[in-house]
C-alpha positions as CSV (number, residue, x, y, z in Angstrom):
1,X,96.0,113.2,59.1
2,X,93.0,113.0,60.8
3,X,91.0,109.5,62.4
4,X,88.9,109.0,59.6
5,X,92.5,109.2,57.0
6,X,93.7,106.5,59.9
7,X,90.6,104.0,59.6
8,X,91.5,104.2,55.8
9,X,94.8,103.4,56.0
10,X,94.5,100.4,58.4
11,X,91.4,99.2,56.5
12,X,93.4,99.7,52.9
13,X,96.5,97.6,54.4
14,X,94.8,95.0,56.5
15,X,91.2,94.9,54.2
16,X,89.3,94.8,57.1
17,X,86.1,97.1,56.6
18,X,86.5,100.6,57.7
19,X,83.7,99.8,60.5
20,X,85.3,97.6,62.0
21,X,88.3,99.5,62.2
22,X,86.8,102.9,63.4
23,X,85.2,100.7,66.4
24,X,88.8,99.3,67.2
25,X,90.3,102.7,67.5
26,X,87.8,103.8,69.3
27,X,87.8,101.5,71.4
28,X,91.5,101.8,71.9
29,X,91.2,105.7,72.7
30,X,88.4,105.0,74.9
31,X,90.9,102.3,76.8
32,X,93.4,104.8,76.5
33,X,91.3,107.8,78.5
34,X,89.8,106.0,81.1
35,X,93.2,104.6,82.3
36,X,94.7,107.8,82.2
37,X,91.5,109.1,83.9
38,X,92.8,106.7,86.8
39,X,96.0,107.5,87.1
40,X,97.5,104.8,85.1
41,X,99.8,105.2,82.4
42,X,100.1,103.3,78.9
43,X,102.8,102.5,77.7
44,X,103.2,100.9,74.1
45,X,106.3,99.6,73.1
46,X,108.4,100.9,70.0
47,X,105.6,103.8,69.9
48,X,105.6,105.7,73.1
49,X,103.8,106.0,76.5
50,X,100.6,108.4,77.2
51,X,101.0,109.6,80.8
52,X,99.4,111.9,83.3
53,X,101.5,114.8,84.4
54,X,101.0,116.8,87.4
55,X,101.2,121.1,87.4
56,X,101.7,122.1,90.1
57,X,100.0,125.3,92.0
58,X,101.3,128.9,90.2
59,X,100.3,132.8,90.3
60,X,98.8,134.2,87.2
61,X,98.1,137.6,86.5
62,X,94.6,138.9,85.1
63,X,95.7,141.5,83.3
64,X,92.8,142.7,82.3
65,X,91.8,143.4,85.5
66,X,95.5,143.9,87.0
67,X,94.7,141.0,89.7
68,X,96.5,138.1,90.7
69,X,94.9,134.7,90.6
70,X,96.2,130.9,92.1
71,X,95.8,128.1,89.6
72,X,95.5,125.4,91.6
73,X,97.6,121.6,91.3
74,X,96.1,119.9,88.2
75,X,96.5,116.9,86.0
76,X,97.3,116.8,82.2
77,X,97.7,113.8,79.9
78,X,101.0,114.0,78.1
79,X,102.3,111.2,75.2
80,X,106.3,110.9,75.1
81,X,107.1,109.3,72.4
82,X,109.5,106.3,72.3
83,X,112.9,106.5,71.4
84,X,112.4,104.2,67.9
85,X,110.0,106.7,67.1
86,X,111.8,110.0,67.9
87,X,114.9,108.6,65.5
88,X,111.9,108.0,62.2
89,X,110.9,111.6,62.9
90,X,114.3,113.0,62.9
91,X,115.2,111.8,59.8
């Protein structure tokens, strides 16, 4: 499914123009990145929390040219999914 099969869906359901609704989600995913962009986390109830993640430092081997290199201590966003939702994807 991709954003443009989700702004027809929401706009098919709700009968808000599809506009509209591809401004709200972007919106939203905007909201979404900046406040994991600062660290915060979002969490939405019954659907699941978008979080940052920390890796830490590690040695990785080039092995194309047989040498070791340090990736450094990094952020990644992460979503964990709520427990509601885990149990409709199971089934």
């Amino acid at each position: 499914m991709t954003k443009a099969d989700i702004v027809s869906e929401i706009s098919k359901s709700t009968g808000i123009d599809k506009a509209t609704v591809l401004e709200t989600l972007e919106k939203f995913m905007e909201s979404v990145k900046a406040s994991l962009a600062e660290g915060e986390n979002v969490y939405l109830r019954g659907f699941g929390s978008f979080i940052v993640k920390v890796r830490s430092e590690k040695t990785a081997r080039n092995i194309s040219k047989n040498t070791q290199i340090t990736i450094p201590e990094h952020k990644i966003p992460a979503f964990k999914p709520a427990k509601v939702f885990m149990e409709q994807v199971k089934d």
